[in-house]
PyMOL CGO cylinders between C-alpha atoms (Angstrom):
from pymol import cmd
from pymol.cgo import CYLINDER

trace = [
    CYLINDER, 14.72, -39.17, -0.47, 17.68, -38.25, -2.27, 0.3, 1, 1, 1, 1, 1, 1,
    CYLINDER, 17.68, -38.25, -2.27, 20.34, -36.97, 0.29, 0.3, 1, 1, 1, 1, 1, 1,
    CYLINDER, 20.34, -36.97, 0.29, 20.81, -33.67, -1.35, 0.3, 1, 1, 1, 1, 1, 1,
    CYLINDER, 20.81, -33.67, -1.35, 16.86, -32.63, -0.80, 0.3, 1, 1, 1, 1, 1, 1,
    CYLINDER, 16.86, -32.63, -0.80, 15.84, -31.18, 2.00, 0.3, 1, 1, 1, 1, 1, 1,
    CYLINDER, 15.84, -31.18, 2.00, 12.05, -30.31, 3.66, 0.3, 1, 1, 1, 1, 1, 1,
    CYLINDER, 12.05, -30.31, 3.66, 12.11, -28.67, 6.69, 0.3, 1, 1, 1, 1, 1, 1,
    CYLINDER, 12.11, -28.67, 6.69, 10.02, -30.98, 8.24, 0.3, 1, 1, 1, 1, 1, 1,
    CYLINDER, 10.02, -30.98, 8.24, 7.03, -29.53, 5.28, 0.3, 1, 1, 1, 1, 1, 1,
    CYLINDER, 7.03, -29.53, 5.28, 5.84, -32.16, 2.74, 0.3, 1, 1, 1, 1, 1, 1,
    CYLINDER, 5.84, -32.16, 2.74, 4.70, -30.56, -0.54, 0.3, 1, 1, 1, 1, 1, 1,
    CYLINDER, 4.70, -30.56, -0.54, 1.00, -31.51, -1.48, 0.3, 1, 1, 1, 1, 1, 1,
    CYLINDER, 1.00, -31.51, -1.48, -0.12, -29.34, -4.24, 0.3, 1, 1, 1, 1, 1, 1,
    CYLINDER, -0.12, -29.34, -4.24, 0.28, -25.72, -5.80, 0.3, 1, 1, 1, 1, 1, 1,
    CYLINDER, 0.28, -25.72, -5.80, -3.56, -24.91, -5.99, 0.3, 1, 1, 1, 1, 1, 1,
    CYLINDER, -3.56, -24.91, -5.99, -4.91, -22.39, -9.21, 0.3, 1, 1, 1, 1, 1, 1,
    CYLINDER, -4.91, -22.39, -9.21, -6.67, -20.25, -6.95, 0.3, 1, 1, 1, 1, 1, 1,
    CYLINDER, -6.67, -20.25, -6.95, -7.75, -15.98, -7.89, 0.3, 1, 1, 1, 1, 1, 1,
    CYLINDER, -7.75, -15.98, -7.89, -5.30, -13.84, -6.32, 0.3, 1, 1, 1, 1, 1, 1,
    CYLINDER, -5.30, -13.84, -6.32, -8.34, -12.35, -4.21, 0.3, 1, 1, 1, 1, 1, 1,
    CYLINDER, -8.34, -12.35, -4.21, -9.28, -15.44, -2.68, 0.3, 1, 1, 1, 1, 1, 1,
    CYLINDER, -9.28, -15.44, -2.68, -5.94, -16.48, -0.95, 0.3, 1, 1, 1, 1, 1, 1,
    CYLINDER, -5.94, -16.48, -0.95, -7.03, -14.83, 2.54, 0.3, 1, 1, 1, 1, 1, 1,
    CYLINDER, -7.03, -14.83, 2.54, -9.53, -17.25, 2.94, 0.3, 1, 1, 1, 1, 1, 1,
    CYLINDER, -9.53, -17.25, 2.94, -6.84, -19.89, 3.31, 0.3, 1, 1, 1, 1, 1, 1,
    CYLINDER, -6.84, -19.89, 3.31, -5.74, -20.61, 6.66, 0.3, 1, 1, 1, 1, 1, 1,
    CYLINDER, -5.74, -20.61, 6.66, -3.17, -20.80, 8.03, 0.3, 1, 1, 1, 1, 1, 1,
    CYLINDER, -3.17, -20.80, 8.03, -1.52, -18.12, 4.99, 0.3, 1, 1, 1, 1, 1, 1,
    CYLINDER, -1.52, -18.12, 4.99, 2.28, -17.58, 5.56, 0.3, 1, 1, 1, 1, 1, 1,
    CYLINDER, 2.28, -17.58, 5.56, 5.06, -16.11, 3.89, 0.3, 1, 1, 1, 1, 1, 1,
    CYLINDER, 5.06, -16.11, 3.89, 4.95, -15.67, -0.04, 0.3, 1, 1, 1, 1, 1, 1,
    CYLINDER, 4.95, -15.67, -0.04, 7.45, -17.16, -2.49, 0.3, 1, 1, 1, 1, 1, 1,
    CYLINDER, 7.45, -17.16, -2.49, 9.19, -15.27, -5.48, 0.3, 1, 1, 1, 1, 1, 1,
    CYLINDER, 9.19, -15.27, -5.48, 10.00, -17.99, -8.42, 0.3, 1, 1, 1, 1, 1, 1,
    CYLINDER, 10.00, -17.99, -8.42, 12.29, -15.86, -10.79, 0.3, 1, 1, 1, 1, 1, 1,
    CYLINDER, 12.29, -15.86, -10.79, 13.51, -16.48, -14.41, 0.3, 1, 1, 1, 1, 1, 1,
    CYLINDER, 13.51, -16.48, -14.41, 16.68, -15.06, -15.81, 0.3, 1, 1, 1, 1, 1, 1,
    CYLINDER, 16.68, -15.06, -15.81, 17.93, -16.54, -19.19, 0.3, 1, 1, 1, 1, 1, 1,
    CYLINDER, 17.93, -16.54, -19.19, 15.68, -19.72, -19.33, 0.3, 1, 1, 1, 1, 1, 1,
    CYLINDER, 15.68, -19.72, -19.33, 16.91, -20.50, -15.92, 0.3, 1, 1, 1, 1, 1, 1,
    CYLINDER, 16.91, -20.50, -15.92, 15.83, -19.82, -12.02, 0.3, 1, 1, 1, 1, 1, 1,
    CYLINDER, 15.83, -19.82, -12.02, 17.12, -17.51, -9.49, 0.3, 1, 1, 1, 1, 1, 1,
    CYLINDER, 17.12, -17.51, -9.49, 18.30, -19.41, -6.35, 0.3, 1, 1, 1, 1, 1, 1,
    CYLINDER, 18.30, -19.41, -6.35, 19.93, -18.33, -3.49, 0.3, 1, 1, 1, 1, 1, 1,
    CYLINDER, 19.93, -18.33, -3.49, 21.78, -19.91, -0.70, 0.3, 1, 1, 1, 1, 1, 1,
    CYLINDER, 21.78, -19.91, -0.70, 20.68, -19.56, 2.56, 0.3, 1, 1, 1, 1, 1, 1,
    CYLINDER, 20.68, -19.56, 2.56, 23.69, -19.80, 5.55, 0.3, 1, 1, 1, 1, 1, 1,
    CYLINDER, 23.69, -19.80, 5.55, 21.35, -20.19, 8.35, 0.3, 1, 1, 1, 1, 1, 1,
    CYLINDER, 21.35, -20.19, 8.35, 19.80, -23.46, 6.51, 0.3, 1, 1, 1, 1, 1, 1,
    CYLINDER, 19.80, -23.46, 6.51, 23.17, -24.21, 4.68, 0.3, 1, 1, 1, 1, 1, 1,
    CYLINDER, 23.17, -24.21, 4.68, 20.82, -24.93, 1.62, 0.3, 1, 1, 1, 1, 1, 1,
    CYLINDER, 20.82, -24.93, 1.62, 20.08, -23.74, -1.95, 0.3, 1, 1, 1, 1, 1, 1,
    CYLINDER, 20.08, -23.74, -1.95, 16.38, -22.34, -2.18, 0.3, 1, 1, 1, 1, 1, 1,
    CYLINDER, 16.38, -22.34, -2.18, 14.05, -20.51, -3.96, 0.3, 1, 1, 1, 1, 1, 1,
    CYLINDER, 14.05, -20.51, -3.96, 13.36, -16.33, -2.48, 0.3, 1, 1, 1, 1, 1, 1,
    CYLINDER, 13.36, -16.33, -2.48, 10.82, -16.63, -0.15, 0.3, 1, 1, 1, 1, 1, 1,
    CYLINDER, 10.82, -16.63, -0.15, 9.98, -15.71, 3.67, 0.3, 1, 1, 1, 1, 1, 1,
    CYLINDER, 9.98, -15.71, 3.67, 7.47, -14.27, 6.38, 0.3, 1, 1, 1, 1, 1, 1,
    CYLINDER, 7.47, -14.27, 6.38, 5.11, -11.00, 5.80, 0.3, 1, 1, 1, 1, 1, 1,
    CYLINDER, 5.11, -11.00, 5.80, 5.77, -8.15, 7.74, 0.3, 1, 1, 1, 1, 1, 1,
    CYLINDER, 5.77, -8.15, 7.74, 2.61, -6.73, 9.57, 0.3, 1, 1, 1, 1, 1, 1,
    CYLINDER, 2.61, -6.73, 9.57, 0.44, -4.93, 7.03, 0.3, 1, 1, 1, 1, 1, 1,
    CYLINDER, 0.44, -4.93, 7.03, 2.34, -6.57, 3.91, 0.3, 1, 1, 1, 1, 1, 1,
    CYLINDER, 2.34, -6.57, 3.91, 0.92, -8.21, 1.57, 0.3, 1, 1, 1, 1, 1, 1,
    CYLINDER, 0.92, -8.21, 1.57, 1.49, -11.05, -0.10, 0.3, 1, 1, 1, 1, 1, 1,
    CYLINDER, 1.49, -11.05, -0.10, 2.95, -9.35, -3.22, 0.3, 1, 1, 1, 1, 1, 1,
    CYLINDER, 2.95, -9.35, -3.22, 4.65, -6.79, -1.47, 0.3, 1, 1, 1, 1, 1, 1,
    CYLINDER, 4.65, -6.79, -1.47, 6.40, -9.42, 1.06, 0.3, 1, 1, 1, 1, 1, 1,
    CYLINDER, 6.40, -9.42, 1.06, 7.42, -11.62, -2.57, 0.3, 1, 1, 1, 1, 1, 1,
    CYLINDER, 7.42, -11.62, -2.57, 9.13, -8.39, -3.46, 0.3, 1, 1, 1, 1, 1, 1,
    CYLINDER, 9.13, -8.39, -3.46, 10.81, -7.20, -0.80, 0.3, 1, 1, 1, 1, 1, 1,
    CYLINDER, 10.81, -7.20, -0.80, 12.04, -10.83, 0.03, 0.3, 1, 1, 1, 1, 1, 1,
    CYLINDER, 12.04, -10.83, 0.03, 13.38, -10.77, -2.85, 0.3, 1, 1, 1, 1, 1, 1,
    CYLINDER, 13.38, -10.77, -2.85, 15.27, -8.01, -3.05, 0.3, 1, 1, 1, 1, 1, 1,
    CYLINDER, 15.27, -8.01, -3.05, 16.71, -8.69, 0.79, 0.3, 1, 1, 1, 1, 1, 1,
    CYLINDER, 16.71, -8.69, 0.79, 17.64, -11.97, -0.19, 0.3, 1, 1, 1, 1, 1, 1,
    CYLINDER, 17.64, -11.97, -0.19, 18.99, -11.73, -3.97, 0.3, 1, 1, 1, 1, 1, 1,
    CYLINDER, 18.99, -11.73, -3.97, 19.28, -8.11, -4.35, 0.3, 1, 1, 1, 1, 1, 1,
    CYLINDER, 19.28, -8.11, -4.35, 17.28, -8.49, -7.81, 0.3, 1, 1, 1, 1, 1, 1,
    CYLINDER, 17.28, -8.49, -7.81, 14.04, -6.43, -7.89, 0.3, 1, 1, 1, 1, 1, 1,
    CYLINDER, 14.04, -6.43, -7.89, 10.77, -7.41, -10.36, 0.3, 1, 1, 1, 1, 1, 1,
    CYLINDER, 10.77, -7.41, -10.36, 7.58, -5.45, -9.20, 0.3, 1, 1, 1, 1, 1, 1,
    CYLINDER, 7.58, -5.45, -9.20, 5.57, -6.68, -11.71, 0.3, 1, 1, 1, 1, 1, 1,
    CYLINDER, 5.57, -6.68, -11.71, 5.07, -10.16, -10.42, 0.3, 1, 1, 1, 1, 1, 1,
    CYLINDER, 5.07, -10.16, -10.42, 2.49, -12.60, -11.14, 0.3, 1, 1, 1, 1, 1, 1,
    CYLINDER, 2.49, -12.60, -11.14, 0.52, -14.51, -8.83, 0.3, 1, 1, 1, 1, 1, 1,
    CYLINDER, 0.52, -14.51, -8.83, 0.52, -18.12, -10.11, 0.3, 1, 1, 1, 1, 1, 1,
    CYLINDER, 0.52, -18.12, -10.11, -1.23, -19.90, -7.19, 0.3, 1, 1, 1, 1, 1, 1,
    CYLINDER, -1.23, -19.90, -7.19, -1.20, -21.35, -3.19, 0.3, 1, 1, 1, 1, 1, 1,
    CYLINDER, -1.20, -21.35, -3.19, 1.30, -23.78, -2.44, 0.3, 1, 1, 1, 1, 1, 1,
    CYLINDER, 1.30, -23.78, -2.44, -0.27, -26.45, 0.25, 0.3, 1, 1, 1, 1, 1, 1,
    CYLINDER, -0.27, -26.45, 0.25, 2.15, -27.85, 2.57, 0.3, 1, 1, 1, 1, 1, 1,
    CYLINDER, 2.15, -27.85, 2.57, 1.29, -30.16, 5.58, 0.3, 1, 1, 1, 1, 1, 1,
    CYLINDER, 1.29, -30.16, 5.58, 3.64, -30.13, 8.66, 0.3, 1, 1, 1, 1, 1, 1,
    CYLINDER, 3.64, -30.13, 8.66, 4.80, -34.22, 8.87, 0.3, 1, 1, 1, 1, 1, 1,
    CYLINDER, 4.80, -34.22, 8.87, 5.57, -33.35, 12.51, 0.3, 1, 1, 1, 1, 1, 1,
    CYLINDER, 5.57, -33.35, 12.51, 2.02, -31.90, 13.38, 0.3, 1, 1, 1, 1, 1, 1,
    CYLINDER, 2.02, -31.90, 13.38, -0.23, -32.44, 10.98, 0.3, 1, 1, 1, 1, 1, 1,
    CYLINDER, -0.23, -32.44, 10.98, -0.83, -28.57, 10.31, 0.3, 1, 1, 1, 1, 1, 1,
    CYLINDER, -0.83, -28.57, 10.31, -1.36, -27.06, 6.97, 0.3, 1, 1, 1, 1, 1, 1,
    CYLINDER, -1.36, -27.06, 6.97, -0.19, -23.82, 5.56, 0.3, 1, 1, 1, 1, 1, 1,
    CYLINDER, -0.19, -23.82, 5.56, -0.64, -21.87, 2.57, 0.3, 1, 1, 1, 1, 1, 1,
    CYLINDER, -0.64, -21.87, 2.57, 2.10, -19.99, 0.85, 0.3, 1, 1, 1, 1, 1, 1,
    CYLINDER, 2.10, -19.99, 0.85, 1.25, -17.49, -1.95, 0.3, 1, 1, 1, 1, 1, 1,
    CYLINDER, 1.25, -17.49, -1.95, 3.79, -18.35, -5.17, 0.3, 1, 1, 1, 1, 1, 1,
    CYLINDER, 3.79, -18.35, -5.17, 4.52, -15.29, -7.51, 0.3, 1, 1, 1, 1, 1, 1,
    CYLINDER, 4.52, -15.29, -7.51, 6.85, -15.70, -10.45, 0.3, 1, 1, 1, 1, 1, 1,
    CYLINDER, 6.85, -15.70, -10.45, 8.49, -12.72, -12.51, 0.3, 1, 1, 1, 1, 1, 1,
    CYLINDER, 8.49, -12.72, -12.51, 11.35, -12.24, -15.25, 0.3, 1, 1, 1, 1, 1, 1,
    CYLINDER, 11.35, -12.24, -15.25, 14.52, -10.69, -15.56, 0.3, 1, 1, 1, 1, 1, 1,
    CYLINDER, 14.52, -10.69, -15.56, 16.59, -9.97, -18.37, 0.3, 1, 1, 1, 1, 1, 1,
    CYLINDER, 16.59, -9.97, -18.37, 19.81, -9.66, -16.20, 0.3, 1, 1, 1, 1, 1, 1,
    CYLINDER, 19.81, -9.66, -16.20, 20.83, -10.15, -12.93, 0.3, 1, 1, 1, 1, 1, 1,
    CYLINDER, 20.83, -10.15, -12.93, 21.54, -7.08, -10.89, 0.3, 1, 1, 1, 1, 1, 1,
    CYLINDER, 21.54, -7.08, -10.89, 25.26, -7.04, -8.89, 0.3, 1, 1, 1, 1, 1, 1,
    CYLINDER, 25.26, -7.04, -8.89, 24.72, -9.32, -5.75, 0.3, 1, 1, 1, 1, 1, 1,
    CYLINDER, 24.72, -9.32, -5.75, 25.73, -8.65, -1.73, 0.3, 1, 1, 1, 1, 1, 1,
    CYLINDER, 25.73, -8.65, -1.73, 26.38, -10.99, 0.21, 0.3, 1, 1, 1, 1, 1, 1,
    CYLINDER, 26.38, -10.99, 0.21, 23.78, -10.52, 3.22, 0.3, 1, 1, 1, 1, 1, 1,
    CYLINDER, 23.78, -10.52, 3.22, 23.06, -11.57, 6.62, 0.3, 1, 1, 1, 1, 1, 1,
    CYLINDER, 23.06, -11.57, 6.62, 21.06, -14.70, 5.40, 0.3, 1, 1, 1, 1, 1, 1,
    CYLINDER, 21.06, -14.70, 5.40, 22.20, -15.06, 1.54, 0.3, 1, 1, 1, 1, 1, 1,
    CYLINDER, 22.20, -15.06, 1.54, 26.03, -15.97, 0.61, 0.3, 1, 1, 1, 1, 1, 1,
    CYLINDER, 26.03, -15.97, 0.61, 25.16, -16.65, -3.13, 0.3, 1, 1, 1, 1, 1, 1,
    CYLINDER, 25.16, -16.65, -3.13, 22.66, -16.74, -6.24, 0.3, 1, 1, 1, 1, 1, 1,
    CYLINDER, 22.66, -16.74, -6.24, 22.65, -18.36, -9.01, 0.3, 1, 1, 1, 1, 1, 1,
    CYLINDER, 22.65, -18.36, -9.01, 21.15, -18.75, -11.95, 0.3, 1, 1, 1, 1, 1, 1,
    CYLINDER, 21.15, -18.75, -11.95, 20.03, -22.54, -11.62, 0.3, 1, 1, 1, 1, 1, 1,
    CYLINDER, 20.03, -22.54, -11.62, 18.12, -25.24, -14.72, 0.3, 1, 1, 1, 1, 1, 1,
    CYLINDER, 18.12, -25.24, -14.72, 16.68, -27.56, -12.09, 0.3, 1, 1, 1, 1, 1, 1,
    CYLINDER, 16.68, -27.56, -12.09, 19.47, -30.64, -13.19, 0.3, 1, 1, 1, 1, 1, 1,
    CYLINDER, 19.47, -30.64, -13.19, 22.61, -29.15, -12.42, 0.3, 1, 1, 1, 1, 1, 1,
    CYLINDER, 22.61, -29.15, -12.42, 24.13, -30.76, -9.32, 0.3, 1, 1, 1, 1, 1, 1,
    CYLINDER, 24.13, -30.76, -9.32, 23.96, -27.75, -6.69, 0.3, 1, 1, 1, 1, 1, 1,
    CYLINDER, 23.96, -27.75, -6.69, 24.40, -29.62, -3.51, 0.3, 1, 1, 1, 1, 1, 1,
    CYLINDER, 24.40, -29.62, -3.51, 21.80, -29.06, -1.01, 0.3, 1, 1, 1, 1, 1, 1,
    CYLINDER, 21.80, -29.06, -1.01, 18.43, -27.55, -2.14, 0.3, 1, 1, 1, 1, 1, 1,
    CYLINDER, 18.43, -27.55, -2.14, 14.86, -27.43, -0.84, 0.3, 1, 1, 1, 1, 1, 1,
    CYLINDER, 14.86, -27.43, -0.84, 12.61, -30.52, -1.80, 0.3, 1, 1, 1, 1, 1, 1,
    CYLINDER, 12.61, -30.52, -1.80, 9.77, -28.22, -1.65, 0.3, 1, 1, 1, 1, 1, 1,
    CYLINDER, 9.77, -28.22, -1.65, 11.10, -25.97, -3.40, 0.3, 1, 1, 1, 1, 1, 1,
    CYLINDER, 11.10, -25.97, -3.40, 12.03, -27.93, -6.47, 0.3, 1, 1, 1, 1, 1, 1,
    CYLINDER, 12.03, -27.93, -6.47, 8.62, -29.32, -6.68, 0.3, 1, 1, 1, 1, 1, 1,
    CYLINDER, 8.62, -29.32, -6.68, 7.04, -25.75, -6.77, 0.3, 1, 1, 1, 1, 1, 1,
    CYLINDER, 7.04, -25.75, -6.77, 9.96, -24.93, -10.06, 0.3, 1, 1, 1, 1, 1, 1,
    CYLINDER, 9.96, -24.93, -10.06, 8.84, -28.47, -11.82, 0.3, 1, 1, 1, 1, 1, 1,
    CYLINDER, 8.84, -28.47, -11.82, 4.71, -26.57, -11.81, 0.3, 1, 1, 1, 1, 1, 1,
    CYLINDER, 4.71, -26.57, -11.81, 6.74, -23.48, -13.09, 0.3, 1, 1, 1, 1, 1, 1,
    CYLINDER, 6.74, -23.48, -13.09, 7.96, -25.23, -16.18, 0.3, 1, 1, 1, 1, 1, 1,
]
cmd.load_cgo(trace, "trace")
């Protein structure tokens, strides 16, 4: 693996084209990802805690749903906000450590400009990234889920 991917201990198997309506069926469903587009490019942020570039994304909060947890983790995290998001599928990851698989709803979105950004208590940066640029550290996963975006 190339040393500036990481994975969390998650190994990316597929991003499946499944309806919207269907995605509660999926066990075990976690947190839902927001894959952003600003001037032909994505919006990544760097996460402190994880000391890693990454795509918006994190847990629901009880009686969220998937959509509304992509858009509020993205405005927490990037302090950009798109509510017209689109759901684009289920990203299938497998635990290497246990053997357990989760599901995590993807939703992508456009913006023509980026809003003024705040540092936060997780985020220290975004930036508008094209996938080749070297960044340093940046989520295996997550680059895998931008390569189905393109």
């Amino acid at each position: 693996m190339n040393p500036n991917f990481t994975n969390n201990h998650y190994e990316y198997m597929d991003l499946l084209p499944v309806d919207e309506g269907e995605i509660e069926k999926y066990k075990k469903l976690a947190g839902s990802f927001a894959v952003i587009t600003c001037e032909g490019k994505f919006l990544i942020c760097y996460n402190k805690w994880r000391n890693q570039w990454e795509l918006p994304a994190g847990k629901r909060e009880h009686g969220e749903t998937p959509k509304e947890c992509a858009i509020r983790e993205l405005y927490e995290e990037t302090g950009q906000r798109v509510d017209n998001l689109k759901f684009k599928g289920l990203l299938k990851l497998i635990n290497r450590t246990n053997g357990e698989l989760k599901f995590n709803p993807v939703y992508y979105g456009e913006l023509e400009s980026l809003q003024p950004f705040h540092e936060n208590e997780e985020t220290s940066d975004i930036m508008l990234w094209d996938t080749e640029e070297e960044i340093g550290y940046f989520d295996l996963i997550d680059l895998q889920v931008l390569k189905k975006m393109k």
